[in-house]
N, CA, C and O atoms as a MOPAC input file, in Angstrom:
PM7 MOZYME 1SCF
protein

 N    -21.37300 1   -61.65600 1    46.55300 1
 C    -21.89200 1   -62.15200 1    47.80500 1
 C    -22.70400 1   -61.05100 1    48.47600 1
 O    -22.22300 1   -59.93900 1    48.69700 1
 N    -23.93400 1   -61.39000 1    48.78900 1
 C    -24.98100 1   -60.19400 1    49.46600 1
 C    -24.72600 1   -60.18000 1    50.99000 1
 O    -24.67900 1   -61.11100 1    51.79400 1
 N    -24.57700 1   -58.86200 1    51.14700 1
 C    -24.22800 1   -58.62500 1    52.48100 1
 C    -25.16400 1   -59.05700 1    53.78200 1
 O    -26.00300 1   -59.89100 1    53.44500 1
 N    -25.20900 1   -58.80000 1    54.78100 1
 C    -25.75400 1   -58.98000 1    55.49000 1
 C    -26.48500 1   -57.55600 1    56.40700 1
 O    -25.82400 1   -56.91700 1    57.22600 1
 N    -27.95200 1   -57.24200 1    56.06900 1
 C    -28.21200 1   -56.09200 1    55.97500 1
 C    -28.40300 1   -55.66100 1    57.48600 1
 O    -28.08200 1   -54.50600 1    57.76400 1
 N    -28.82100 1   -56.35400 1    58.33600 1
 C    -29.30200 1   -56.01800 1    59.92100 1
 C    -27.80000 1   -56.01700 1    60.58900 1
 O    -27.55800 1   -55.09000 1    61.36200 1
 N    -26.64300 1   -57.12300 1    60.30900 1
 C    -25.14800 1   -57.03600 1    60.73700 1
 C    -24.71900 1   -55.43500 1    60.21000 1
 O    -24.10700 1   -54.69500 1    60.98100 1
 N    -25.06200 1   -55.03200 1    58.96700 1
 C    -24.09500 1   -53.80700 1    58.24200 1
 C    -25.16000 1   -52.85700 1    58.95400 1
 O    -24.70200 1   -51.72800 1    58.77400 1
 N    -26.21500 1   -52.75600 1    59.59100 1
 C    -26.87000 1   -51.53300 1    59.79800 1
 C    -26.47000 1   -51.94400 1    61.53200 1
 O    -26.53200 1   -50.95100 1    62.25800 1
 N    -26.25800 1   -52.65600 1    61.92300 1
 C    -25.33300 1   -52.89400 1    63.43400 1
 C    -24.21200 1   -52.10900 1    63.47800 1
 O    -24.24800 1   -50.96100 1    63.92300 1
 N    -23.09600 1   -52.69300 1    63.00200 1
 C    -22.06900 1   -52.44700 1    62.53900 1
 C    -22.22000 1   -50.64500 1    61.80500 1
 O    -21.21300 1   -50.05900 1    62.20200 1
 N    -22.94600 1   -49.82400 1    61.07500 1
 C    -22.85000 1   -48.79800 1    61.14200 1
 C    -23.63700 1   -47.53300 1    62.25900 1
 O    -23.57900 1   -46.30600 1    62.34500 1
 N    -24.21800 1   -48.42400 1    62.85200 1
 C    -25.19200 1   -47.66500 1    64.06900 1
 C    -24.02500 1   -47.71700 1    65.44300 1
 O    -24.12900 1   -47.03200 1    66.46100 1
 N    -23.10600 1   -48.55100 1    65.19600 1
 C    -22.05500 1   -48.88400 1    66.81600 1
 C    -21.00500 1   -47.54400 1    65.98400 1
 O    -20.33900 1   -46.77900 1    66.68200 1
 N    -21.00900 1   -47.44500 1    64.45400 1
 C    -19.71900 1   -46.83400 1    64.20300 1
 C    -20.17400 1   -45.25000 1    64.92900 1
 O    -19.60700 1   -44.55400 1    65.77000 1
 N    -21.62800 1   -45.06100 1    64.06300 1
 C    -21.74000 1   -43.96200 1    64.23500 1
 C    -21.73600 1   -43.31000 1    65.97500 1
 O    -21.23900 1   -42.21800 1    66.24800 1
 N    -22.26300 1   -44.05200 1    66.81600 1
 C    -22.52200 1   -44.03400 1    68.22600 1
 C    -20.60100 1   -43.88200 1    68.91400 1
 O    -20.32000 1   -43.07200 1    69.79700 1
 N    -19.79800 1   -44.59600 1    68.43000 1
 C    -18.44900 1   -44.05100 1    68.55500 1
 C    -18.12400 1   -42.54100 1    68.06900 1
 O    -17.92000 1   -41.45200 1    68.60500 1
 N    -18.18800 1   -43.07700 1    66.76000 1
 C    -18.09300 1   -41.18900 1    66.05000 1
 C    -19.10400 1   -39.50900 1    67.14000 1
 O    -18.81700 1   -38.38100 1    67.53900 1
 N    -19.76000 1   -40.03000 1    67.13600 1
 C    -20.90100 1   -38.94100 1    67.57500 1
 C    -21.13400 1   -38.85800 1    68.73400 1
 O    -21.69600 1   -37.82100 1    69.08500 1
 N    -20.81400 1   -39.87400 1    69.77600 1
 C    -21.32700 1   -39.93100 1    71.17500 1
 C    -22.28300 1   -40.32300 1    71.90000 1
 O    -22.32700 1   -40.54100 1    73.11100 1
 N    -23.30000 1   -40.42800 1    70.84400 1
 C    -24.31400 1   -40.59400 1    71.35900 1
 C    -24.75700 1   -41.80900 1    70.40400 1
 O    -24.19500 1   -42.36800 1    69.46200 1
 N    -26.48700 1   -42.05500 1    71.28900 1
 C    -27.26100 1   -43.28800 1    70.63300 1
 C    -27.30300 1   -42.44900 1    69.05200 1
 O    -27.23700 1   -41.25500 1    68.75800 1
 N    -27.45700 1   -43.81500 1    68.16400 1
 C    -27.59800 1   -43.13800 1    66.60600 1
 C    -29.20900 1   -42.92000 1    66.82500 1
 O    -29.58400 1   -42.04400 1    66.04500 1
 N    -29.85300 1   -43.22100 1    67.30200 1
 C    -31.61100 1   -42.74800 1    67.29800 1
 C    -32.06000 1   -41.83800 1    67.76700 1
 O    -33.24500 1   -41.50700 1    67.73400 1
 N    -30.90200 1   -41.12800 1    68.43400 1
 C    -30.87500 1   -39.53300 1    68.96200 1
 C    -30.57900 1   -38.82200 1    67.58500 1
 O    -31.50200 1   -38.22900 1    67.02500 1
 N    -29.32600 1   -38.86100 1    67.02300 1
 C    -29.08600 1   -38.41700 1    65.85800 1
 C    -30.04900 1   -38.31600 1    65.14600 1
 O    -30.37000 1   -37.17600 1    64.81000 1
 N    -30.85500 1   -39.47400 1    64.66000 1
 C    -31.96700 1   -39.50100 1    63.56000 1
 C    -32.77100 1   -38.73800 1    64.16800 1
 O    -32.63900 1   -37.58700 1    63.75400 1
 N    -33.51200 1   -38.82900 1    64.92400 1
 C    -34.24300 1   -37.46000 1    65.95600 1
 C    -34.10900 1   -35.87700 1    65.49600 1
 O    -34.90400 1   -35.07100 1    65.01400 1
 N    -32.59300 1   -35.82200 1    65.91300 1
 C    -31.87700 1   -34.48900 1    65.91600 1
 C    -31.99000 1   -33.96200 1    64.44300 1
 O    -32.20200 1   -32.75900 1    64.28700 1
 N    -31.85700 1   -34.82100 1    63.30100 1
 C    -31.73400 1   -34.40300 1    61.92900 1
 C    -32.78900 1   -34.16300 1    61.82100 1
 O    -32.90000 1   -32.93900 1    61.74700 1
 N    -34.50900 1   -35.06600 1    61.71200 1
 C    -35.27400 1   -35.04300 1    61.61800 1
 C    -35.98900 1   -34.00000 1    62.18700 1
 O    -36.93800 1   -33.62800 1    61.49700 1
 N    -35.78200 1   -33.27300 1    63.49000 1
 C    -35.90000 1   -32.44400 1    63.91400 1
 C    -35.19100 1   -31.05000 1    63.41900 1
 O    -35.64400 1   -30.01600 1    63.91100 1
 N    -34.63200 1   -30.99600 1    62.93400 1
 C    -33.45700 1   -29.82900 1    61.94300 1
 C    -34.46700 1   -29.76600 1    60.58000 1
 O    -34.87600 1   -28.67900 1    60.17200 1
 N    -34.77000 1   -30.85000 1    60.02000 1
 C    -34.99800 1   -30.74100 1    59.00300 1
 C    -36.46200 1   -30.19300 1    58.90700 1
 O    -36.89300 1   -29.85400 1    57.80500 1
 N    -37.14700 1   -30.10800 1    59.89400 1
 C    -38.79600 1   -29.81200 1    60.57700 1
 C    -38.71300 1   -28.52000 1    60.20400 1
 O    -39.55700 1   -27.95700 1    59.50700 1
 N    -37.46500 1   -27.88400 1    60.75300 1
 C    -37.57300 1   -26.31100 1    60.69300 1
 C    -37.28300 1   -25.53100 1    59.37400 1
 O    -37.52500 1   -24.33500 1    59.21100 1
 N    -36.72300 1   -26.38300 1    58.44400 1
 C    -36.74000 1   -25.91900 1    57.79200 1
 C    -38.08100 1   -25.59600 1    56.46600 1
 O    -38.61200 1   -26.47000 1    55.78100 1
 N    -38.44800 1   -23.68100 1    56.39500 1
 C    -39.70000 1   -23.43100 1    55.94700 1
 C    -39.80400 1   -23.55000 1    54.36700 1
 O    -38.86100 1   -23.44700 1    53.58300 1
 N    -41.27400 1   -23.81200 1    54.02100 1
 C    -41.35100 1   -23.64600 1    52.96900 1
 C    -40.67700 1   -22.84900 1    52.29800 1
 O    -40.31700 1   -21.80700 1    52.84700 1
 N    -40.27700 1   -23.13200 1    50.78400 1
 C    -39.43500 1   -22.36900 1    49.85800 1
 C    -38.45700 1   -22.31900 1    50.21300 1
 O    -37.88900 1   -22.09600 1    49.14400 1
 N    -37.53200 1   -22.35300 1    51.08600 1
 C    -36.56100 1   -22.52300 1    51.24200 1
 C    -35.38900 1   -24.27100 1    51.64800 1
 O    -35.60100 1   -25.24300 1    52.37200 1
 N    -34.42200 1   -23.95100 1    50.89300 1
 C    -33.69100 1   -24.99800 1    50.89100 1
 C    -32.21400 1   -25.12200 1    51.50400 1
 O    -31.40200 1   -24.21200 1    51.33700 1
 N    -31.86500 1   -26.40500 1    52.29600 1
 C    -30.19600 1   -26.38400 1    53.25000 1
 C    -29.50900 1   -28.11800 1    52.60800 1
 O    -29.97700 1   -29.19400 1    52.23600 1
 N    -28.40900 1   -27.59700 1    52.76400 1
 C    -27.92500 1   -28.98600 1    52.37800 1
 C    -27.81700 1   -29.48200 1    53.72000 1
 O    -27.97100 1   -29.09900 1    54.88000 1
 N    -27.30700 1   -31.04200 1    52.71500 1
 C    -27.00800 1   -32.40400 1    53.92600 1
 C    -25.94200 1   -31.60600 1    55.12200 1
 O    -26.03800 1   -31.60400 1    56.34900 1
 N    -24.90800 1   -30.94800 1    54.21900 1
 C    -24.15900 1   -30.40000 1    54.98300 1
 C    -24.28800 1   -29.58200 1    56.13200 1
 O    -23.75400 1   -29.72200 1    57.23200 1
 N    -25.22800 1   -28.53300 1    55.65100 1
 C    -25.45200 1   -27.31900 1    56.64500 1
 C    -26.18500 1   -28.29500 1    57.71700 1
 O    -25.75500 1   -28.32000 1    58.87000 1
 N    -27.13600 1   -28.98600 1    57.39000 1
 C    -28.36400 1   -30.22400 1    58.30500 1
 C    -26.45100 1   -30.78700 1    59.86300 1
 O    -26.10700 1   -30.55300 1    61.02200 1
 N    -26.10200 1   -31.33400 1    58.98300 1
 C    -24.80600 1   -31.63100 1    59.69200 1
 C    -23.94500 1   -31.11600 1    60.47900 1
 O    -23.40600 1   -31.80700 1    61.34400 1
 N    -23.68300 1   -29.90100 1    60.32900 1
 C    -22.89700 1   -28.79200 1    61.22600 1
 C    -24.10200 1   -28.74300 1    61.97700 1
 O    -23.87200 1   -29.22800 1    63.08500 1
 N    -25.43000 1   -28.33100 1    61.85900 1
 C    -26.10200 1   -27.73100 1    63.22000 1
 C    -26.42700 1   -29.01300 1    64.02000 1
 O    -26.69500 1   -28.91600 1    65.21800 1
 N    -26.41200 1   -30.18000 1    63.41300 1
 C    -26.64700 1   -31.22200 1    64.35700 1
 C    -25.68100 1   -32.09000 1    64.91600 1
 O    -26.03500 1   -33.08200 1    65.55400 1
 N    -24.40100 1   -31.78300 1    64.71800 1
 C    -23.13400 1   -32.48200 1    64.81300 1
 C    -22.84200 1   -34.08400 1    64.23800 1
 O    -22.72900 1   -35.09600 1    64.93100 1
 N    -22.77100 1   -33.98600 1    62.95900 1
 C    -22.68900 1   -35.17900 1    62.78200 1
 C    -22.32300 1   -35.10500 1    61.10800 1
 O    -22.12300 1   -34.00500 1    60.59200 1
 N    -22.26500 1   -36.14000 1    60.45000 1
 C    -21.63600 1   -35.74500 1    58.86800 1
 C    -22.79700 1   -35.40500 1    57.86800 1
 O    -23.98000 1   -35.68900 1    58.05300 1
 N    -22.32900 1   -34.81900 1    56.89200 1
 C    -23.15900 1   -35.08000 1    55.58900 1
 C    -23.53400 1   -36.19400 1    55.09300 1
 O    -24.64000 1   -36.44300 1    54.61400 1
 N    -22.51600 1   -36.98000 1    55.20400 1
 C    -23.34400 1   -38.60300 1    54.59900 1
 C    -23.98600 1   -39.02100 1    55.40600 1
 O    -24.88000 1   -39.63700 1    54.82600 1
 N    -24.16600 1   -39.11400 1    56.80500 1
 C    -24.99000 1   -39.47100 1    57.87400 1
 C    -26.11400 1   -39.33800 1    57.55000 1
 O    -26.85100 1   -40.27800 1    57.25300 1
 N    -26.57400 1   -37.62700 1    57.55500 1
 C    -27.91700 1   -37.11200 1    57.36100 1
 C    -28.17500 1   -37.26200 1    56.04000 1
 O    -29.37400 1   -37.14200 1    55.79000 1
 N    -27.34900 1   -37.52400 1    54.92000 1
 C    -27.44600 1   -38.24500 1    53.55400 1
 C    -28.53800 1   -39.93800 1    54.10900 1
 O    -29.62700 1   -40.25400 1    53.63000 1
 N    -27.80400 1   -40.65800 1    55.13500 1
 C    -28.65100 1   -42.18500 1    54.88400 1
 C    -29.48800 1   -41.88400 1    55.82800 1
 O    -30.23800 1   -42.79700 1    56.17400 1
 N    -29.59400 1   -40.83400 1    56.37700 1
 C    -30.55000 1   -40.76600 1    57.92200 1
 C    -32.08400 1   -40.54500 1    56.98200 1
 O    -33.16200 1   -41.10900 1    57.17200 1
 N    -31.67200 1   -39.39000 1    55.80100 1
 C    -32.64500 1   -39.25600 1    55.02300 1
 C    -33.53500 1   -39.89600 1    53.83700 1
 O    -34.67500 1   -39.76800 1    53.39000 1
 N    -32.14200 1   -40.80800 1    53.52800 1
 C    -32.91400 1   -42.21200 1    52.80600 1
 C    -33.85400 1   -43.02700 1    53.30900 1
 O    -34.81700 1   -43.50900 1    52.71200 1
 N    -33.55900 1   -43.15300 1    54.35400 1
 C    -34.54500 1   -44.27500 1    55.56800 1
 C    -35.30100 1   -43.72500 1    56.08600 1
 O    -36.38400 1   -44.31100 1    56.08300 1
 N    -35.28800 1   -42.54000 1    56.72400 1
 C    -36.61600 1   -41.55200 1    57.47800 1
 C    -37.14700 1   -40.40900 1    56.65800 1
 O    -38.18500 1   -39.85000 1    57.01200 1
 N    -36.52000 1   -40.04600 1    55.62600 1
 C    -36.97100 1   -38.47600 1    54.99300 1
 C    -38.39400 1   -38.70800 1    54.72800 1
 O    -39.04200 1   -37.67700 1    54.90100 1
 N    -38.97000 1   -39.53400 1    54.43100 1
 C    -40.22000 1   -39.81500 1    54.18400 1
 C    -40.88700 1   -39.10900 1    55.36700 1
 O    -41.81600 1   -38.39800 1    54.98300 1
 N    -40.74900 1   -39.09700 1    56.30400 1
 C    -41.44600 1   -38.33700 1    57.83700 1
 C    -41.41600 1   -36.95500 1    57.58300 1
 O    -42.22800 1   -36.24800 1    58.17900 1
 N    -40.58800 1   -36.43600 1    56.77200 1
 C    -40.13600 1   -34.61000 1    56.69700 1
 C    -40.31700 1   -34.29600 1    55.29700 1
 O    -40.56000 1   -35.08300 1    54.38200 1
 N    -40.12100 1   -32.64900 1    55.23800 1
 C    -40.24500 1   -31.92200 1    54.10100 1
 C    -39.02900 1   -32.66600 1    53.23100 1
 O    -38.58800 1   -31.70900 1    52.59400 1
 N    -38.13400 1   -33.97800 1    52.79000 1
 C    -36.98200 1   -34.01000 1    52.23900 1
 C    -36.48500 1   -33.54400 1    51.25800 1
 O    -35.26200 1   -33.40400 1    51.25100 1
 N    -37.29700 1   -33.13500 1    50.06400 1
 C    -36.96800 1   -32.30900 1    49.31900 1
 C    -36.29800 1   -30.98900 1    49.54700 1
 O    -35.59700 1   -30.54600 1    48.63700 1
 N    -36.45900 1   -30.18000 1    50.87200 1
 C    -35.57000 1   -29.44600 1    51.04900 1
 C    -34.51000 1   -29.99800 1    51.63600 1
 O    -35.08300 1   -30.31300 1    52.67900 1
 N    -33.73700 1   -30.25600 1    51.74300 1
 C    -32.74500 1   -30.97200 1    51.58300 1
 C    -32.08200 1   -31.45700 1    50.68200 1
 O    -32.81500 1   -32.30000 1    50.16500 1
 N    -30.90200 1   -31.43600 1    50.04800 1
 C    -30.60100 1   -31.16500 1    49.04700 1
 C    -28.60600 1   -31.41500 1    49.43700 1
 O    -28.16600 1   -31.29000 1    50.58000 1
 N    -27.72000 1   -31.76300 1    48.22400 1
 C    -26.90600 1   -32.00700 1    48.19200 1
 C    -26.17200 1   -30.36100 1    48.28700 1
 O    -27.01600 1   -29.48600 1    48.48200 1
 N    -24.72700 1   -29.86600 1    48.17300 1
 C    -25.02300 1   -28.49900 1    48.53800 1
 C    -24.79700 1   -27.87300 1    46.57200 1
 O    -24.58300 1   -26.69800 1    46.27500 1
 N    -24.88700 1   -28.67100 1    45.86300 1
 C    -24.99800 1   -27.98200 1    44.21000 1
 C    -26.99400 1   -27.87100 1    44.08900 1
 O    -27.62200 1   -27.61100 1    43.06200 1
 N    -27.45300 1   -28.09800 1    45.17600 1
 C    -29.09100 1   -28.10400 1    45.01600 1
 C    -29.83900 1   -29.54500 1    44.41900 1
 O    -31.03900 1   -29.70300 1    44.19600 1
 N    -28.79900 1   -30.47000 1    44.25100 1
 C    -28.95800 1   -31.78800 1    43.80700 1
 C    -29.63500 1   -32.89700 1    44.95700 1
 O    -29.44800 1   -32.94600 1    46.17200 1
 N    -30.57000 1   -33.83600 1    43.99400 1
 C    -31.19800 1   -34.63700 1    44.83700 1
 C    -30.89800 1   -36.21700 1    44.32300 1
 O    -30.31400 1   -36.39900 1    43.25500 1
 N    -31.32400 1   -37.30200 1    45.13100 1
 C    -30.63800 1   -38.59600 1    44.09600 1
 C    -31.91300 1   -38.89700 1    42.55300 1
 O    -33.13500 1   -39.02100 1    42.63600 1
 N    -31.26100 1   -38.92600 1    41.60300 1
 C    -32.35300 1   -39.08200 1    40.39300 1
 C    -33.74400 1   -40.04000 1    40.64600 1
 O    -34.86300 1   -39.81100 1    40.18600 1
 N    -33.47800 1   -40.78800 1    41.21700 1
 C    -35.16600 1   -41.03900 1    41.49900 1
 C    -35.89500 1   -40.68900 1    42.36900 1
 O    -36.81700 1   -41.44500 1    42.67500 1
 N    -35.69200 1   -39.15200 1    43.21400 1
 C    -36.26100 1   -38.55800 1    44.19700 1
 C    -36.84100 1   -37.65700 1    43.06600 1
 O    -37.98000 1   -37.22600 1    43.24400 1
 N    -36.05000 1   -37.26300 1    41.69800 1
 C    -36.24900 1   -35.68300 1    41.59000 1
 C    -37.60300 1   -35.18600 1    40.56700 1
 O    -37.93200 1   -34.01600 1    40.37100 1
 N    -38.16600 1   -36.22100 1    40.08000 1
 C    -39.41500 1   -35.95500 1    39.59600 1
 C    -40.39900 1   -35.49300 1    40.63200 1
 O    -41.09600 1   -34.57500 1    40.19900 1
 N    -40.74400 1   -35.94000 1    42.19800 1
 C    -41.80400 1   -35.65700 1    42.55700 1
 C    -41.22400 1   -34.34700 1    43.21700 1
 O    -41.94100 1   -33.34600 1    43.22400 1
 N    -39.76700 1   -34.29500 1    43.85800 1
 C    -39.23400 1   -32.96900 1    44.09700 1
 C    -39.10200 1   -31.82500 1    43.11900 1
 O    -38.98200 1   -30.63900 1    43.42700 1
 N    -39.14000 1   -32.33000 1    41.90600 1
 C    -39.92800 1   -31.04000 1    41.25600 1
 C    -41.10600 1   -30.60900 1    41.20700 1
 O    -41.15400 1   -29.38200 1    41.12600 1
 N    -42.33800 1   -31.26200 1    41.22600 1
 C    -43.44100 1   -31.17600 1    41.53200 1
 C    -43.36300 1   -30.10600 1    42.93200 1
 O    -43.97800 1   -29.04100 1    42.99200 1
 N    -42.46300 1   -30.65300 1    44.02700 1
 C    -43.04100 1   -29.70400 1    45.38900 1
 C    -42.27200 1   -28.23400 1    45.07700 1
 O    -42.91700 1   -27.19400 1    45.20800 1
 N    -41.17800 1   -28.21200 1    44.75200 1
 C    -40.01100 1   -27.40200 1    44.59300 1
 C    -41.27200 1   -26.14400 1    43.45500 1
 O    -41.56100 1   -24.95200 1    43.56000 1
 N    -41.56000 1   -26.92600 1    42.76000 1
 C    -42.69400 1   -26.25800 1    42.24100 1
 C    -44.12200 1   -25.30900 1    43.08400 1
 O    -44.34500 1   -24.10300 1    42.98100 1
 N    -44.43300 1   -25.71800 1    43.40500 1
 C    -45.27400 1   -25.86500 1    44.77400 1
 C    -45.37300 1   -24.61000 1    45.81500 1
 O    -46.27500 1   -23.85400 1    46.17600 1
 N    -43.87100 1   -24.78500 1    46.13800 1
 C    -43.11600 1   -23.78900 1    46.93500 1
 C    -42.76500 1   -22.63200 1    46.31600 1
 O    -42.73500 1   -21.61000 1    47.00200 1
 N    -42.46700 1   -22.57700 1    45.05400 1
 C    -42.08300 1   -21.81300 1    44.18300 1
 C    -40.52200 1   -21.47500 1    44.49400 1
 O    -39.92300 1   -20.42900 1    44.74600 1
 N    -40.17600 1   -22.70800 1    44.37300 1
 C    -38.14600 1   -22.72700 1    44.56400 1
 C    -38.03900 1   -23.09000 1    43.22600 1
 O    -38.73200 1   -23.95500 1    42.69000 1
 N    -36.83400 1   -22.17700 1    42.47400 1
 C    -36.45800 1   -22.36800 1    41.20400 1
 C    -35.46900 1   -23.61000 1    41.11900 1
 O    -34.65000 1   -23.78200 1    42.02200 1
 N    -35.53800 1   -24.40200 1    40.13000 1
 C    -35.38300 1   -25.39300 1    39.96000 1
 C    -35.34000 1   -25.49900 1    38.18700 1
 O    -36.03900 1   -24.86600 1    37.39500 1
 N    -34.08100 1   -26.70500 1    37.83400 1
 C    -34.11900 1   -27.29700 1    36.72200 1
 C    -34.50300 1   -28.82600 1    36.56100 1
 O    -35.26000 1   -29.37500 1    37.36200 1
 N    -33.93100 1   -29.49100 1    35.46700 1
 C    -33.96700 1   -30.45500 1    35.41600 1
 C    -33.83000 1   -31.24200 1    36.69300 1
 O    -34.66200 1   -31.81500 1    37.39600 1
 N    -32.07200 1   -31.04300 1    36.80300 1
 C    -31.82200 1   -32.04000 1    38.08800 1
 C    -30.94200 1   -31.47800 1    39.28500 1
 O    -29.90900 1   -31.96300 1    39.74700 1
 N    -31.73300 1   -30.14000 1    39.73000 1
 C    -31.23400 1   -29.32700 1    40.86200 1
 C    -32.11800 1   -28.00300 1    41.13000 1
 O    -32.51000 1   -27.18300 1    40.29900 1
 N    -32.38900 1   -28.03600 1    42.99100 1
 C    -33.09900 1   -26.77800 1    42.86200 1
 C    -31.96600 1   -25.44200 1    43.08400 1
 O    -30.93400 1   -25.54500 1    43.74600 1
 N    -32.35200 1   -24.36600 1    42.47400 1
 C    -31.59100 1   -23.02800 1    42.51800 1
 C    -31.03600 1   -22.81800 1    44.23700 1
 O    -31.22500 1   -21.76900 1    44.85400 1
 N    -30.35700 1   -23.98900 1    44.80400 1
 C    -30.28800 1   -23.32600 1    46.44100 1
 C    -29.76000 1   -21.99400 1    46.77900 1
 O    -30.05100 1   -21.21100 1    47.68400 1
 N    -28.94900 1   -21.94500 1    45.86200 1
 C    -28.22200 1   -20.26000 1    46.75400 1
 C    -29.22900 1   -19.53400 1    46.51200 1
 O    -29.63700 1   -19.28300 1    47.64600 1
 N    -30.28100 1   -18.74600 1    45.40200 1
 C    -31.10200 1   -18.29100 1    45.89600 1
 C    -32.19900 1   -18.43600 1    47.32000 1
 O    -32.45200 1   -17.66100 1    48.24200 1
 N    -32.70900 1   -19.91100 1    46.95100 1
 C    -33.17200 1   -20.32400 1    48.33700 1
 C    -33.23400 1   -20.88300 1    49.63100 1
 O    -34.04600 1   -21.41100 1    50.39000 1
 N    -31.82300 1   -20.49200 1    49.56700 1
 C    -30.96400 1   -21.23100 1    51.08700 1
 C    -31.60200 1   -20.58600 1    52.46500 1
 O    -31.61000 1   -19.38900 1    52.75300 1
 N    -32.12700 1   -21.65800 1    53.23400 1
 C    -32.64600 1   -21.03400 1    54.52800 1
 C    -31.72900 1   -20.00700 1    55.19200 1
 O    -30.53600 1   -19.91700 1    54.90200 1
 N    -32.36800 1   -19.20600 1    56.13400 1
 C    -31.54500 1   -17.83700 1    56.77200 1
 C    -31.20100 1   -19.36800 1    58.27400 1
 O    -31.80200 1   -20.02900 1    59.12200 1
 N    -29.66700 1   -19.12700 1    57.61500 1
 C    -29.05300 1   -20.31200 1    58.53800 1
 C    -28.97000 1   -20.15200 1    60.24600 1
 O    -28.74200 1   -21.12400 1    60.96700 1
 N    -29.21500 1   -18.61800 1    60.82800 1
 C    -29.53800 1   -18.35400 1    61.79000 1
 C    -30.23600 1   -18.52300 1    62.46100 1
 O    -30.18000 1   -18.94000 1    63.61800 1
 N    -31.49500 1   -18.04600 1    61.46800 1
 C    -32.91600 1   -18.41000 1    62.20100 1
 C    -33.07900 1   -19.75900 1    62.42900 1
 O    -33.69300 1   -20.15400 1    63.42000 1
 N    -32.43200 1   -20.76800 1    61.34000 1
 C    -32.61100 1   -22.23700 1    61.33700 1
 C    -32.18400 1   -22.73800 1    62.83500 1
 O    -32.84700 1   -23.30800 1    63.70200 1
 N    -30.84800 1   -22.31400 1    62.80400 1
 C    -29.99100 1   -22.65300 1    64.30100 1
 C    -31.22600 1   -22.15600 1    65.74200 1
 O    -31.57300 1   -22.95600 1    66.61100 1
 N    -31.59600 1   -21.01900 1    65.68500 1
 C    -32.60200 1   -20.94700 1    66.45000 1
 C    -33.65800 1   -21.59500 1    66.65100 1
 O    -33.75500 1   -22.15200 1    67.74500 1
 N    -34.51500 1   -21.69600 1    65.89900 1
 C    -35.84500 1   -22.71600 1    65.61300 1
 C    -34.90400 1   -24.16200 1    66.31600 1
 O    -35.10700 1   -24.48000 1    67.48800 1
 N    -34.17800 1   -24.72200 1    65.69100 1
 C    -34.01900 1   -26.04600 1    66.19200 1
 C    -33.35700 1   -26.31200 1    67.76400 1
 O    -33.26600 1   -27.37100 1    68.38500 1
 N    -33.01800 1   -25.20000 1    68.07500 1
 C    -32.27400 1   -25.19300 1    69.68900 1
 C    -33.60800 1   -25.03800 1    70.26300 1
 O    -33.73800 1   -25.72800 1    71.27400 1
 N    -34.62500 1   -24.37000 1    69.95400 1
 C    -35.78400 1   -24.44900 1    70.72700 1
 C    -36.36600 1   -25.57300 1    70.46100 1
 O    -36.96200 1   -25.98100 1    71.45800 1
 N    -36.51700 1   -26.63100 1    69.07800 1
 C    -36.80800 1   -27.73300 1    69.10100 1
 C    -36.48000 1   -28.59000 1    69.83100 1
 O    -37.24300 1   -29.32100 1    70.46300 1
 N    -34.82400 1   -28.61400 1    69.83800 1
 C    -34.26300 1   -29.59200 1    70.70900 1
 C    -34.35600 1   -29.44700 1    72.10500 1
 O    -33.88700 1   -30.31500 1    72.84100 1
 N    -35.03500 1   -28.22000 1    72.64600 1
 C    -35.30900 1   -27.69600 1    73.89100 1
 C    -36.79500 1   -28.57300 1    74.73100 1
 O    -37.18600 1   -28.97500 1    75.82700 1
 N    -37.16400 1   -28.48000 1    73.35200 1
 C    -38.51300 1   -28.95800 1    73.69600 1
 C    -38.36900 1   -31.07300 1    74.37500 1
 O    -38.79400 1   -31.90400 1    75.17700 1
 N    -37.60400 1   -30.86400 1    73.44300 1
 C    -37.31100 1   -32.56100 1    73.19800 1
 C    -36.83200 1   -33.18400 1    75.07400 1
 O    -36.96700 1   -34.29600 1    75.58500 1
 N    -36.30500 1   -31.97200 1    75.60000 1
 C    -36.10900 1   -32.91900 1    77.05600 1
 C    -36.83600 1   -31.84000 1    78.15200 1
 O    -36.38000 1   -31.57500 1    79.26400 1
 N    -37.88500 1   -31.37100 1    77.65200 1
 C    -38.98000 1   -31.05500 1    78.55100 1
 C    -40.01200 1   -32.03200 1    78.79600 1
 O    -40.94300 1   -31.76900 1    79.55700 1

């Protein structure tokens, strides 16, 4: 039986807005905005994306299915440097690009893990900007 896709994206936008506090279109904002800062060649997981924006890894996992198209998503990355298999052909191409080492089906993150500091910075001034 096929679900009902606008009820299940209701139903997970009220969950998340309990969980998090806030509107979920702030969230998508907030990730999307996290994920801005992060610079060429360098790569953060769903996870790390999650701690600086308060909210889960799988969150910014579907936040990025549906919006990553707007951002760099290829940096972004599961935290083994893994992406979902039909992302990872053209993310090798950029990962390439950037010159982030990369195999088959993962880029090298611990070498190229963003300086998680500077990240936290850049995006507090992002999010600074956001209610000016």
């Amino acid at each position: 039986m096929a679900g009902n896709s606008s009820g299940s994206r209701a139903f997970r936008e009220e969950r998340a807005k309990r969980i998090e506090g806030r509107d979920p279109e702030v969230t998508i904002e907030l990730v999307l905005r996290a994920v801005e800062q992060v610079p060429p060649g360098s790569v953060v997981s769903y996870g790390e994306i999650a701690e600086l924006v308060g909210t889960s890894a799988r969150r910014v996992g579907s936040i990025m299915s549906v919006h990553g198209g707007e951002v760099s998503w290829w940096r972004v990355t599961n935290r083994d440097g893994g992406l979902p298999e039909h992302l990872l052909p053209l993310a090798r191409k950029q990962w390439a690009r950037e010159e982030i080492e990369h195999g088959e089906k993962r880029c090298r993150i611990g070498r190229h893990r963003v300086d998680l500091g500077k990240l936290a910075a850049d995006y507090a001034k992002a999010v600074d900007e956001l209610s000016s």
